[in-house]
N, C-alpha and C positions, 0 to 999 in steps of 0.2 A: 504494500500500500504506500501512495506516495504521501500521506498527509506530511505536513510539517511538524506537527503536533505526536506523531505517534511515540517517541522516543523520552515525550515528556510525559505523557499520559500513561506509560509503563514504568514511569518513578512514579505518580498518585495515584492511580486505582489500582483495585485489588485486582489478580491475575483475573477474576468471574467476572469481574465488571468490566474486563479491559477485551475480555474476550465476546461477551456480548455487543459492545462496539465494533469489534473487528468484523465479527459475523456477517454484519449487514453489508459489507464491503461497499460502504458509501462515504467517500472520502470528505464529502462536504458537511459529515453529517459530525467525524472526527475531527474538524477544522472547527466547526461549531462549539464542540465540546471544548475542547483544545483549549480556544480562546477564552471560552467562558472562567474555564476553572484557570486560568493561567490571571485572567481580570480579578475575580473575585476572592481568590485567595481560600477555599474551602479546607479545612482539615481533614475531610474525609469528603470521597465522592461514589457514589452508590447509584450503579445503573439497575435499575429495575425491568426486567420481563413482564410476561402477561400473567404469569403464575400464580396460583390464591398463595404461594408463600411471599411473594412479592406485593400483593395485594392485603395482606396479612399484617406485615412489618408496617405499609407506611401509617395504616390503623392505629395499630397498637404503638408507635413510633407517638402520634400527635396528643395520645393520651400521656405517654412517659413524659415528651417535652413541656408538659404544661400549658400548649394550645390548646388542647381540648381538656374538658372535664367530663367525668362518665354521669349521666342520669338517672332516677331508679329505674327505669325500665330499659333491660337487654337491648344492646345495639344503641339507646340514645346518647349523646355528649351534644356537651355546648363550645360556644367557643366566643369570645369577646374581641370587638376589634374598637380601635381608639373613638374617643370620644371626636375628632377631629377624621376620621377614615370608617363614615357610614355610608358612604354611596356611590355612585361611581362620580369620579372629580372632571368635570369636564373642561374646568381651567386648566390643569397641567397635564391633560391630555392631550397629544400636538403628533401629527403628524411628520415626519422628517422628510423634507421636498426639497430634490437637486437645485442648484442654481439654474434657470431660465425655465425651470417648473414651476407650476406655481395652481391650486386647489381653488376650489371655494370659498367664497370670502367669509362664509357659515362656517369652515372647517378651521379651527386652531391646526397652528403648522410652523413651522420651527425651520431655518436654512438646515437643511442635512447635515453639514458639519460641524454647526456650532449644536446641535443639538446631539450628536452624537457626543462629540468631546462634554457636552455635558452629563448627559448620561452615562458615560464611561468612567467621570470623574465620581458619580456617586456610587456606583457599583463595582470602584476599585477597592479592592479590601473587605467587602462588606458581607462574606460570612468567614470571613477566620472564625477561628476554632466552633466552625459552625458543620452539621454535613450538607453538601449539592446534592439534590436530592434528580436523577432523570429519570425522567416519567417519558413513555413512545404512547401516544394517544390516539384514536382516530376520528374526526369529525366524517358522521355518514357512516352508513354502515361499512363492515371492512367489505372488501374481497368484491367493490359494485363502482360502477362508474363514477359514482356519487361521493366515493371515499378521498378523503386529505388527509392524509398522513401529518402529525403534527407532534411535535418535540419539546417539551418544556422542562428546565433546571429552577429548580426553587430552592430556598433554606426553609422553606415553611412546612411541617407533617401536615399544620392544618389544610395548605392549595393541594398540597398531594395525595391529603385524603380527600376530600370536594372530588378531586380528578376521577379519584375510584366510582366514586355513587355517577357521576355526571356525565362521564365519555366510555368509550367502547376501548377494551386493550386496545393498543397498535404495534408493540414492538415484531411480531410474527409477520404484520402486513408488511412493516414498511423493509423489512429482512427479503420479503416474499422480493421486493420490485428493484431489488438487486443495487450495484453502484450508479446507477441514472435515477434512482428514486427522488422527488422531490419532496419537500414536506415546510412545514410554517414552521417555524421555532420561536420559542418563549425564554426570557432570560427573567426570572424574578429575583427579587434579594427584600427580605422584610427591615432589614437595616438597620439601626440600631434598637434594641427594644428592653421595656422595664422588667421589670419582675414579673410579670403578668404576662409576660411571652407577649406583649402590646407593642406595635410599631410608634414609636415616639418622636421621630422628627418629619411634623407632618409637614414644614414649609419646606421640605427637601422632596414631598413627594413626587414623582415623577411618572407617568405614562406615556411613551414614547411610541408612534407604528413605524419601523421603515418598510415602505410599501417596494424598496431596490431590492432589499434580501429576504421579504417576506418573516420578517422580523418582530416580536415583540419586546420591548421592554420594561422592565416594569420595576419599584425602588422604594422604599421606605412608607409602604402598601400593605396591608393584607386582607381588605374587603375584597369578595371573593372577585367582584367586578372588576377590579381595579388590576386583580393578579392570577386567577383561574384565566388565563390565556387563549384558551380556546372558545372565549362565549363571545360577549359582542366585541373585546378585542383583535379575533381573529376574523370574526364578521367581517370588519374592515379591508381584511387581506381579501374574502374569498369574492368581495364583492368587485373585487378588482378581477382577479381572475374569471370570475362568471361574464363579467363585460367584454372580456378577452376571446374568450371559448364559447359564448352564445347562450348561454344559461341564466339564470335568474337565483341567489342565496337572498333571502326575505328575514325581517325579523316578525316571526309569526309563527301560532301555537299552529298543531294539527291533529284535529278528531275524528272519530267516527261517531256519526248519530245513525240511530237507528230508527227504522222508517215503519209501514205496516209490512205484516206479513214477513217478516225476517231479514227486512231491505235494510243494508246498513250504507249511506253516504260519505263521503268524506270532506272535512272541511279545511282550510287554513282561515287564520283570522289575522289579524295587523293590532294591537292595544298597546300604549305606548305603556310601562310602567305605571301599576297602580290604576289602573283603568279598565278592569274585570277579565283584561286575559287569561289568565290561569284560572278563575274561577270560569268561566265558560269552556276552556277547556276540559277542567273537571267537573264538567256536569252528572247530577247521580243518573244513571242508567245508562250512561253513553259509553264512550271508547276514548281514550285518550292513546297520542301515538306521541307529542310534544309540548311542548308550552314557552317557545322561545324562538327558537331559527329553523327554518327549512328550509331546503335546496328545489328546485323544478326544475326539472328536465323534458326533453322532449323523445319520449321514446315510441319509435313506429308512429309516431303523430299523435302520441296519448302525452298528454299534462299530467306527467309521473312528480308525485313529492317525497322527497322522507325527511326527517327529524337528525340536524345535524347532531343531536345529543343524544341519551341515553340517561338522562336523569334531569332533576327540577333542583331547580334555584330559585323557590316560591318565595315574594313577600306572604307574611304570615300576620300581617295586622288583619284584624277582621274576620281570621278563616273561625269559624264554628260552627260546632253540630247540624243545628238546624239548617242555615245555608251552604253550608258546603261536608256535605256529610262522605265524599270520597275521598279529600284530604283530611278532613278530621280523624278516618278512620286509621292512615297511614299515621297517622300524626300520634297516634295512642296507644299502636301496635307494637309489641318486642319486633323491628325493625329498624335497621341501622338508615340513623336520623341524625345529620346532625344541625340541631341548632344554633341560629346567632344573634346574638344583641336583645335577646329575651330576658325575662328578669329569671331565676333561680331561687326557690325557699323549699326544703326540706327536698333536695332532688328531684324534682319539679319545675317546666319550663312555663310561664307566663306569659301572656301577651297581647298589647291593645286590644279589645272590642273580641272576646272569644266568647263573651257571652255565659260566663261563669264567674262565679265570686275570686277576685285575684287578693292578692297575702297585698299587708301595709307597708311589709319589708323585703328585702330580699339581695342578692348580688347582681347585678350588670354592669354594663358595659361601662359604668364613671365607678364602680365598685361596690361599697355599700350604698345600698340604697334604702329610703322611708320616703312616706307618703310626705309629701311638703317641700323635700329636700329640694334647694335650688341651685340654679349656676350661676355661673361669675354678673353675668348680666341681670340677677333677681327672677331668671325667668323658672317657674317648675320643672323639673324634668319628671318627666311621665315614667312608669313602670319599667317600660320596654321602650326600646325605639321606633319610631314607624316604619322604618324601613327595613325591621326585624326580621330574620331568612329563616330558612328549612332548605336542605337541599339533601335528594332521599333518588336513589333511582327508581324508574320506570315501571321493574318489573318486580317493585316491592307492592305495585298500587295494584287493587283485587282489578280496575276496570282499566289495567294494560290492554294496549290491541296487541291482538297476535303475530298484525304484520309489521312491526316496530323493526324489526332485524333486515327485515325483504330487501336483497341486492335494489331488487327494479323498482321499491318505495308502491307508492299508492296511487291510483286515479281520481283528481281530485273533482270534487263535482260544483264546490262553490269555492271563494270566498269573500271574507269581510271584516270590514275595515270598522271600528269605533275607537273614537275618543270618548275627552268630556266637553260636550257641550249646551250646557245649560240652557241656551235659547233660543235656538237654529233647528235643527235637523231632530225628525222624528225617531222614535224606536229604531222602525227596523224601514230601512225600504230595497229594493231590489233596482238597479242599472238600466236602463233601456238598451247599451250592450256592453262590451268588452271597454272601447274607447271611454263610454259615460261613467261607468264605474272606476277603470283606473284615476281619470283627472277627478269627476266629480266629489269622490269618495274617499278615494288613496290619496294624489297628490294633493286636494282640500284639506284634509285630517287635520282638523283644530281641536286643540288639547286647553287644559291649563298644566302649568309643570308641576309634580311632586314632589314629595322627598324622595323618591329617589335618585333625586338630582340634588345635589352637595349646592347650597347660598341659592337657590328659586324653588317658591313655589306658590301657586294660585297664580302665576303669571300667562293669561292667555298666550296660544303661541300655534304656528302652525309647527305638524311634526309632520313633515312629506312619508305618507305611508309609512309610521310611528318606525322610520330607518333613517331620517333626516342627520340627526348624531353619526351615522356609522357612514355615510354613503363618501369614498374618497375619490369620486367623480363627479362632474358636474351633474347637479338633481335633477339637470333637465334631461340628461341623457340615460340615465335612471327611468325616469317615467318613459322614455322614448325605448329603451330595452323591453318595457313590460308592452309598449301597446305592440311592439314587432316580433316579441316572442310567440304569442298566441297563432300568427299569421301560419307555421308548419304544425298547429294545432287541430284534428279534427273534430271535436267535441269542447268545445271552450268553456272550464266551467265560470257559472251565475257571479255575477258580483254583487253584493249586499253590502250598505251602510247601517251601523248599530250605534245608539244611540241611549247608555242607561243613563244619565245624567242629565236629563232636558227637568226641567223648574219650571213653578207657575210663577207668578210675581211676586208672592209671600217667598221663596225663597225653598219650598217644596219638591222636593222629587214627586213625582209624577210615576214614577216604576216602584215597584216593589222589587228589592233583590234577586229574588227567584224569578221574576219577570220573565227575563232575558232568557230560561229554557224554553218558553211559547215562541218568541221571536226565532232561535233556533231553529224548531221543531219545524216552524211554518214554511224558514228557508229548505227544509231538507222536501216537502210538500212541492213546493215550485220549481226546485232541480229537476223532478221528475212529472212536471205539468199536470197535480194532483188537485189545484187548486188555483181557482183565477185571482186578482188582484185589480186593483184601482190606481188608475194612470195620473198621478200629480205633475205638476211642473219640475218635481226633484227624483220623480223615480214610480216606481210600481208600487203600493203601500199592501195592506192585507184588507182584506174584505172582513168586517166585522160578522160577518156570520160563519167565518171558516176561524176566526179565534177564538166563538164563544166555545164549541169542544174543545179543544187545544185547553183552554185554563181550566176545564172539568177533566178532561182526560190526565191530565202532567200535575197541576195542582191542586184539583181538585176546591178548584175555586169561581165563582162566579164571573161573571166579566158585565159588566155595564157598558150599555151605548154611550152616555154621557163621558165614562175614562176614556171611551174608545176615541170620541170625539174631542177630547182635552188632549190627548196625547197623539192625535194624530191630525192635527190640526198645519195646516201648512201657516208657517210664518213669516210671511214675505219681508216685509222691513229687514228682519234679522238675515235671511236668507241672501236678501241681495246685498247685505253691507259685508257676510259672509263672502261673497264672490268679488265685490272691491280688495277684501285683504289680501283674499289668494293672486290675484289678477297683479297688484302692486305686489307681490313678494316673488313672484317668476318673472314680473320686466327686466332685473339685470340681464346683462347679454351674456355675463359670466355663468350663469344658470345652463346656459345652452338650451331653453325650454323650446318643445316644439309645437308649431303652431296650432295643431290639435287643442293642447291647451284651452288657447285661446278662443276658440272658436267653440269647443265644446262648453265654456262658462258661459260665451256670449247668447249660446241658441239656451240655456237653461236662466237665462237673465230674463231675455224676449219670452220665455215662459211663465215667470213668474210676472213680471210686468201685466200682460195678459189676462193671468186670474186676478192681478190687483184691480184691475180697470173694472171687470165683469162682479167682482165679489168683495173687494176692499183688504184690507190687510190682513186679514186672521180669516180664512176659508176652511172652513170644514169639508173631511174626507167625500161628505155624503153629497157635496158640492160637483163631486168628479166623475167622467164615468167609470165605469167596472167592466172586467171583461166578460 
């Protein structure tokens, strides 16, 4: 082997570990390593295989080091990250772009060399007498066209355990694809940290993409976002390659609902954080296959999807019994769970709005904790954090689908796109086609921000197809890959807009929680032309007489004309000021948006104009025709 590195690599690892690098006979893969450990300075470096003793160690590894702590029930442990390192940081996450390149003026980005030499400056030295832990991953299933091979070194037991529940072994694959193998590589270091296994210098923190060497970086981090490398960090990379090779990587869950007579559909959905993704994913009686990134491909002319993971990285504010009784179930099972930023009392995980009596004291993420205690600014801190994690694999959950593994992924038949938007856009409605859906739907997606975005949140904001953050291409050409992709497409599936957060004027939700399984339900009805629908200015709506079963069937609940008619109410004013923001926020030329765009807002503008003239501002459903 010709690496440069291999003569040094045979002074620091162990003859096993130096020999499962050899194996692969991919010399870029020991130049990577090389480098790494020759930067970082590790006292020990420890390659790991696919093997449950490999899988086994880094486990047990995260509980020894005092990242994790074990919970009373088998398989549970928590894990604490700084009070300063709960979300993903979108300030010190920058792209590194060559001179005469140059991104998005939306995308943080950094000259390539001076961000390098920074990054290189904080990650020099920074796990002595720590161990490199290499982890071989794969996003997509292995052994399928859909597969990426991917490489991450961490000092953290706790990202290497995450790795374990979250992604599919790789070391066999990327062995399998010989010295030409390609793969994404991840360089983490938690950097210096307290007593509490806690990363402490958080104005050093750093997130770094080089999109040259398909690179990550990552520095004085251990929110799983910020340093689990393969999720929307890598996102970034494949979204590059998928523009390259003709494909489409999404940040979006993937289901199976099931229809009558033993019909099961399959869905992808788009919800930016904290905006009922995961929970409509884990719908009770459905099929869950993801809850976060999917790949589409075009195979034989089918809209093939699979789930780049293999395990959830749920926020967990909110989940309880009653409403989400498929994660609660995982959630309380002897299954290996581990918790984050939750409160702890008598081995015991707590956490916002669960919907059961929680302890007045306990430990988290600031330490001890009581009811009242405040921070530096007077303000209370809460129990738990909001943006408090579970991250559990796949095939721990009882409503896994079984085609979760499938090289060829799944045939998708819809999807759909929700935010929050308080006072626009209805429930649920359906696309007039492919084009109206992507622009109307995806590239409109207006949110307010969360916590799980680090300094914003309730900041209204457009989230281009809740991928705006990750996309390291111009967004317009992004929206231009999805309307060209469909085109070698022979069955295009439906597009749907959802909508749980529209408000009356009092300040009211207007949905009930559990709502959004009707709105579902209905979509999986329309994929296969089971039911007709009513033609608005913004889309296909439901026919109030095809949802009064649907809430006796699923919830077992009545349905009123009167909600039907509050919540499905077209709201012109808001609508059309709606189509102003989006219209101003694609005129840069930097955007590369294409004309489509523009043309599809303008004919759904002259639409809603039209019922203003004939019906005045606020038009009811029963206003329109039906098919």
């Amino acid at each position: 082997m010709e690496s440069r590195y291999l003569e040094f690599l045979r002074r620091k690892l162990s003859p096993e570990s130096l020999q499962r690098l050899i194996a692969t006979e991919n010399i870029k893969l020991l130049d990577f390593i090389g480098d790494a450990v020759e930067l970082c300075e590790p006292e020990n470096v420890l390659v790991l295989d696919d093997s449950e003793e490999s899988v086994r160690i880094t486990r047990e590894k995260a509980i020894e080091s005092g990242e994790e702590t074990t919970l009373g029930l088998q398989g549970h442990t928590v894990h604490f990250d700084g009070p300063d390192d709960q979300g993903r940081d979108r300030e010190v996450t920058r792209y590194l772009v060559p001179k005469g390149q140059t991104l998005s003026k939306a995308l943080n980005q950094i000259d390539r060399d001076e961000g390098l030499s920074e990054i290189r400056t904080l990650l020099r030295g920074s796990m002595k007498n720590r161990t490199m832990i290499v982890r071989f991953l794969t996003l997509g299933p292995n052994n399928s066209i859909f597969s990426i091979p991917c490489v991450e070194c961490t000092d953290s037991w706790y990202v290497s355990h995450s790795l374990n529940l979250l992604y599919r072994q790789g070391y066999e694959h990327l062995k399998s694809l010989g010295a030409s193998g390609e793969f994404f590589a991840i360089l983490h270091s938690s950097g210096k940290v307290n007593e509490r296994m806690v990363s402490i210098e958080s104005d050093k923190k750093r997130i770094y993409i080089d999109y040259v060497t398909d690179t990550v970086y990552s520095v004085n981090t251990q929110y799983a976002g910020n340093t689990v490398g393969l999720k929307k960090l890598a996102l970034r990379l494949t979204i590059r390659k998928a523009d390259r090779e003709g494909w489409l990587a999404e940040h979006m869950f993937l289901m199976g609902v099931n229809g009558p007579d033993g019909r099961k559909t399959y869905f992808g959905g788009a919800f930016p954080s904290a905006c009922g993704k995961t929970s409509t994913a884990m719908l009770p009686g459905e099929k869950i296959l993801g809850d976060d990134i999917a790949y589409f491909r075009s195979l034989d002319g089918e809209f093939r999807a699979v789930n780049a993971e293999s395990g959830i990285f749920g926020i967990i504010q909110s989940v309880n019994e009653k409403d989400d009784p498929a994660i609660w179930d995982v959630l309380t099972r002897k299954v290996e769970v581990i918790f984050s930023n939750v409160l702890v009392k008598d081995a015991k995980p707590y956490w916002l709005d669960m919907g059961i009596s929680t302890p007045d004291d306990g430990i988290h993420f600031t330490g001890q904790w009581y009811k009242g205690k405040k921070d530096a600014g007077g303000n209370a801190i809460p129990l738990a954090h909001k943006n408090a994690r579970y991250a559990v694999s796949l095939n721990a959950l009882a409503n896994c689908d079984s085609e979760l593994e499938n090289p060829d992924g799944i045939a998708l038949g819809g999807i759909m796109y929700g935010g929050r938007d308080a006072k626009g856009y209805v429930p649920v409605q359906q696309s007039f086609d492919w084009n109206h859906g992507i622009i109307a739907y995806g590239a409109s997606l207006e949110t307010e921000t969360t916590f799980a975005i680090i300094g914003k949140e309730g900041i209204p904001e457009i989230n281009m197809m809740s991928i705006q953050d990750f996309v390291p291409i111009p967004l317009g050409k992004h929206i231009k890959n999805n309307l060209e992709f469909v085109k070698k497409i022979k069955n295009q599936p439906l597009i749907f807009g959802v909508n749980y957060f529209l408000r009356n004027a009092e300040g009211k939700f207007l949905n009930a929680v559990r709502d959004k399984h009707i709105w579902v339900k209905w979509m999986e009805l329309r994929v296969h032309h089971d039911v007709g629908a009513v033609r608005t200015p913004t889309g296909w709506i439901p026919k109030y007489e095809d949802l009064v079963p649907l809430f006796q069937q699923v919830l077992k609940k009545n349905y009123a004309r009167e909600d039907y008619i509050t919540q499905f109410t077209t709201r012109v004013p808001e609508n059309l000021s709606k189509i102003d923001r989006v219209v101003d926020f694609y005129k840069p030329e930097e955007m590369e948006t294409p004309p489509e765009l523009f043309e599809v807002l303008e004919a759904q503008r002259r639409r809603l104009l039209e019922a203003q003239k004939k019906f005045g501002d606020y038009v009811s459903p029963e206003c329109f025709p039906a098919e």
